[in-house]
N, C-alpha and C positions, 0 to 999 in steps of 0.2 A: 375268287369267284367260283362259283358253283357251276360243276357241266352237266349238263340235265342229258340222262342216261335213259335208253328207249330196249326192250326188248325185242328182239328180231329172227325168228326160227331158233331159239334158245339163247340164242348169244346177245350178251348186252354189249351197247352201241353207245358212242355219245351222240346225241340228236342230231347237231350239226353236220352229221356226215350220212343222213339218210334227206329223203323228201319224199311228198305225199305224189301220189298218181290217181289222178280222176276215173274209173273205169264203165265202161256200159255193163250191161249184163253178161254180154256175149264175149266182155275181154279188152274188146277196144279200149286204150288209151284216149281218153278224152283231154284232160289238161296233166301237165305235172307241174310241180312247184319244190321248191327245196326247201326243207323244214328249217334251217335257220339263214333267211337272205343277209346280203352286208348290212342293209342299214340299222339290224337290231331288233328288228322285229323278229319273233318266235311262231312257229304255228308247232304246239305241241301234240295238239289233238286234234281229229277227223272232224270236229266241228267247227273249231279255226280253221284249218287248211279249207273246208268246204264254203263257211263264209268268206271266205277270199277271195274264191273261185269266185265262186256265184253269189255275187254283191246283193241281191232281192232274196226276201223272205217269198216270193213268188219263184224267183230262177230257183231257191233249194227245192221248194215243195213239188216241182216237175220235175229233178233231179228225183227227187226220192221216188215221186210215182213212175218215173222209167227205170227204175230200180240201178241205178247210176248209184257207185259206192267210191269211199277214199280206201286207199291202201297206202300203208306205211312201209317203204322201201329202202333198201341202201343205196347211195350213190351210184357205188362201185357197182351193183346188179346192172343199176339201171345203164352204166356207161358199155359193162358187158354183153350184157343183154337185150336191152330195149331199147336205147338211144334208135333202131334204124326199124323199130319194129312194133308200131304203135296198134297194128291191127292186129284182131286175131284173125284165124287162118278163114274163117268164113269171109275175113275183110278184106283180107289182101288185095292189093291190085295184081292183076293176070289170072287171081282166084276163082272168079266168077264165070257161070256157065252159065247158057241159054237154055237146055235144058232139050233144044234141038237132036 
């Protein structure tokens, strides 16, 4: 069997060990998904992983007009990095000011 190989900051990757992240504009983490789940299903491209997400030709089209993008990521980033850290800094909780 064939391992379907993804590029990722130069380095190629086997698919199976990255997954897509839903992003707003601003960075937020909206959904993530792992590009190869158990039961065999593939999402190899940003238009899989986004119809997955967002089951309606209607949920994409306000996905795209909020300018909500997929990003292809590795695991291990994500387990490093992101697992605890889904906003960005404007989102964060305790982040916000009144302006008081």
């Amino acid at each position: 069997m064939n391992t379907l190989m993804v590029e990722i900051d130069g380095k190629n990757l086997p698919l199976a060990s990255c997954g897509w992240l839903q992003r707003e504009k601003c960075g937020c983490i909206v959904a993530a998904l792992v590009a190869v789940p158990t039961r065999g299903v593939v999402y190899a491209t940003a238009k899989q992983a986004h119809q997955h997400l967002s089951k309606t030709k209607r949920e994409r089209d306000e996905d795209d007009r909020a300018g909500r993008y997929m990003e292809l990521i590795t695991m291990a980033h994500y387990r490093e990095n992101l697992r605890a850290n889904w906003e960005c800094a404007q989102h964060k909780p305790g982040q916000v000011t009144t302006g008081d």
